[in-house]
N, C-alpha and C positions, 0 to 999 in steps of 0.2 A: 450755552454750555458747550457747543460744539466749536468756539474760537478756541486757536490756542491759548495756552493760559499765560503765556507770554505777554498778551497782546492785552492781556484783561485789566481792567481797570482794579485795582488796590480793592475796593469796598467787594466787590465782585469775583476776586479772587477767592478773599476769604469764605464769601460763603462758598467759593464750587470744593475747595479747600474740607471745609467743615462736613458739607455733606459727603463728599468723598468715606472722609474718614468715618462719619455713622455709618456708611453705608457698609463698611469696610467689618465695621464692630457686630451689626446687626447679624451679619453674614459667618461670624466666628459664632455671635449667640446661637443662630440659626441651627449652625452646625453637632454643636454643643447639647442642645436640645433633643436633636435626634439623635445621636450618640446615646444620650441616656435613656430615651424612650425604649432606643432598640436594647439595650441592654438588663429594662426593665420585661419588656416581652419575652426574652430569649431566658430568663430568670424563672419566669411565669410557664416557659413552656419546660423547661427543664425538673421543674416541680411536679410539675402535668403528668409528667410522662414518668418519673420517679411513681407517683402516686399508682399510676398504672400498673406498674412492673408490680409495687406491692400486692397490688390487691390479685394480680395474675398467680404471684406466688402463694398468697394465700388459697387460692382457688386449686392452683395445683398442688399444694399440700392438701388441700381437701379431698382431691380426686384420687392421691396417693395412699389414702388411709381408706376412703372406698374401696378399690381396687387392688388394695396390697398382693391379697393372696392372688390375682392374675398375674400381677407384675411378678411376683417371684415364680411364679410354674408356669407361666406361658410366654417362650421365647420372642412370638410374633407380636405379642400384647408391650412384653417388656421393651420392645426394639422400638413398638412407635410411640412408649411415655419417655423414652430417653430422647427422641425428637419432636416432642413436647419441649423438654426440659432446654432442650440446647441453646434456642433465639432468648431465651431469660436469663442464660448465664447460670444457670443452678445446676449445680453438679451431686446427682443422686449416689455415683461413684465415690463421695469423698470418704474420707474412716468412719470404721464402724462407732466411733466417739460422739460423732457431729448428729446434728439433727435428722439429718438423711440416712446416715450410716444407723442411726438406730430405729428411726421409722421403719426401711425399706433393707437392712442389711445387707445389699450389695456389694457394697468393697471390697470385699475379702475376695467375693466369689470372682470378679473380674482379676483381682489380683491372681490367685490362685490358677484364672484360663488363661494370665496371659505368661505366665510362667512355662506352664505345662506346654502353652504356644509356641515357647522362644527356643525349649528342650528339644521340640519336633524337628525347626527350622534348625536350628545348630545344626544335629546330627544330622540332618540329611542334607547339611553343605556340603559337604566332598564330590554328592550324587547328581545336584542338580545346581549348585555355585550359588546358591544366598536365593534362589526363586522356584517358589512353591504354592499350589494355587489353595484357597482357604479350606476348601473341599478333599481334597487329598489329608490335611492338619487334621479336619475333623473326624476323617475315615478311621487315619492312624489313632487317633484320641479313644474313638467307638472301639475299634480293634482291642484295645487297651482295656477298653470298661473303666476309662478313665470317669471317677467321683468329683465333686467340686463341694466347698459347703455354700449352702444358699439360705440367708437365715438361721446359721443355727444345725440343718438342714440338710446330710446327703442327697444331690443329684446329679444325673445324668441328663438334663435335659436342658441343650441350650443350641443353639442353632450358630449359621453360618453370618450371623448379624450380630452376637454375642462375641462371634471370634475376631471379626472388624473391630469392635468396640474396645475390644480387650488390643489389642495390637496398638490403635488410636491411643490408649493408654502405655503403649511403649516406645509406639514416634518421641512421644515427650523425654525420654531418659536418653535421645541418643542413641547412635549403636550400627542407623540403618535402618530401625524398624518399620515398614511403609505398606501401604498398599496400592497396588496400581490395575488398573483395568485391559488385561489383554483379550481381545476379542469380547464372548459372551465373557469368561470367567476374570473374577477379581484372585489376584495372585499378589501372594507377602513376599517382601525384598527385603530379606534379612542381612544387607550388605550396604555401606554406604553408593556403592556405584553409581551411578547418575546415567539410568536409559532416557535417552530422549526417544521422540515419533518414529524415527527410520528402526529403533531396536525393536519397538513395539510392533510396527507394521511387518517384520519378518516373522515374530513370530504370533500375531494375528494372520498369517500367511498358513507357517507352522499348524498353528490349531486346525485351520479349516482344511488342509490337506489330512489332517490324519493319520496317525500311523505309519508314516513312511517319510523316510529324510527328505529334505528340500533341495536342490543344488541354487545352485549362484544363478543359474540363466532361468530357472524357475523365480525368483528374486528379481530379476531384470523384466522377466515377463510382465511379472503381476504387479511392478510399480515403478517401471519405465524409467528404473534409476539406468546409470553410466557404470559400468562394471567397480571404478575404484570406488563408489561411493557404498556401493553394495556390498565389496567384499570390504571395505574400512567399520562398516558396521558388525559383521560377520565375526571379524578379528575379536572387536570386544567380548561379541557375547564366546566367543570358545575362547579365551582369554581369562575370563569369568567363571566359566567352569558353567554358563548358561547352557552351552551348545556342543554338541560332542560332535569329533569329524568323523567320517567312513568316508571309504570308497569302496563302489563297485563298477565294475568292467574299465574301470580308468576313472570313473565320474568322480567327484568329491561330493559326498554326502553331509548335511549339516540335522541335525538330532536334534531336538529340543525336549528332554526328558519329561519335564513338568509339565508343559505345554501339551505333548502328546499324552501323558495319562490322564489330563483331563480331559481333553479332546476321547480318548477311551473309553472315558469312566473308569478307570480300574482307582480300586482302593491302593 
């Protein structure tokens, strides 16, 4: 079988000819076979794991009718069945119509926080350009004696994981709505603008100083940027309405309002 088949004899041709071509068929069947086997397992597992999800949401509907009356009055109970709920896709949030919405009457009330949310952030865009940390929102909310209905329900009692969740709930419509992590504190971006690392790192810079503006060579110090890259970030955020300028004794001072009340605490 290793002569050319030029050189082959007619009878001998044919068979290397013949088996060739089984060999050829065998190797399509071959093929064929496995195709369908793996398409029967991948069948089998996608069943599997359906089955799964079911019986998980059965399970959490179980734990949900246990536990109702924590999940509605205990914001730290409520915060960790909504991350429960999240790797299965079930949405406890949806209307009060749906099976969730009337087991657990949630919707409203998130509706309702993220409104009250969005009312905070507007008005105090002028003060601080679309960035407000979620703690400052809730101060002004408590200020307020801001109500919510929960079930049915007046309450006041819902936490700084409640006001995430409710936000999360308005990324989805658009707008801007966001949340981002400066330093320790998580801070809502009620503007479409787009901070990347170097916005962040000033004023993670901002926070941990405290109380007192920042200049440019304080910025150069603490992250060993090239002045134009330092003050090209600078621009945006007081562009934005993030950073407000001063000067003293000649220096340019850079403010980060939100930033430093948290860093504060003040309400």
């Amino acid at each position: 079988s290793d002569l050319p088949i030029a050189c082959c004899p007619l009878p001998l041709y044919i068979h290397i000819m013949a088996h060739r071509r089984r060999g050829v068929g065998v190797g399509r069947s071959s093929g064929a076979k496995f195709q369908k086997k793996a398409e029967e397992i991948k069948a089998v597992s996608m069943q599997s794991a359906m089955e799964t999800v079911k019986k998980l949401e059965v399970k959490l509907t179980e734990f949900a009718k246990k536990h109702k009356k924590e999940i509605q009055q205990d914001p730290a109970f409520r915060y960790q069945f909504l991350q429960m709920c999240a790797p299965l896709g079930v949405d406890p949030l949806s209307t009060e119509n749906s099976v969730w919405g009337r087991l657990l009457g949630m919707g409203d009330f998130y509706y309702e926080l993220a409104v009250k949310v969005a009312e905070v952030c507007l008005a105090s865009r002028s003060r601080n350009g679309g960035i407000i940390s979620i703690q400052e929102v809730k101060d002004i909310l408590s200020q307020r004696k801001t109500k919510f209905s929960l079930a049915g329900q007046p309450t006041k009692t819902y936490s700084k994981q409640d006001i995430q969740t409710a936000i999360s709930k308005l990324s989805t419509l658009g707008g801007g709505f966001r949340t981002l992590q400066v330093g320790s504190s998580t801070m809502i971006l009620s503007v479409p603008t787009e901070l990347d690392n170097d916005h962040m790192a000033i004023m993670t810079l901002a926070q941990d100083l405290g109380g007192v503006g920042v200049s440019l060579h304080q910025v150069q110090d603490s992250t060993g940027w090239q002045e134009e890259r330092a003050q090209r970030a600078i621009d945006l955020l007081l562009t934005q309405g993030m950073a407000w300028l001063d000067e003293y004794k000649g220096e340019k001072l850079y403010w980060f309002p939100s930033v430093w009340k948290e860093s504060m605490g003040e309400p």
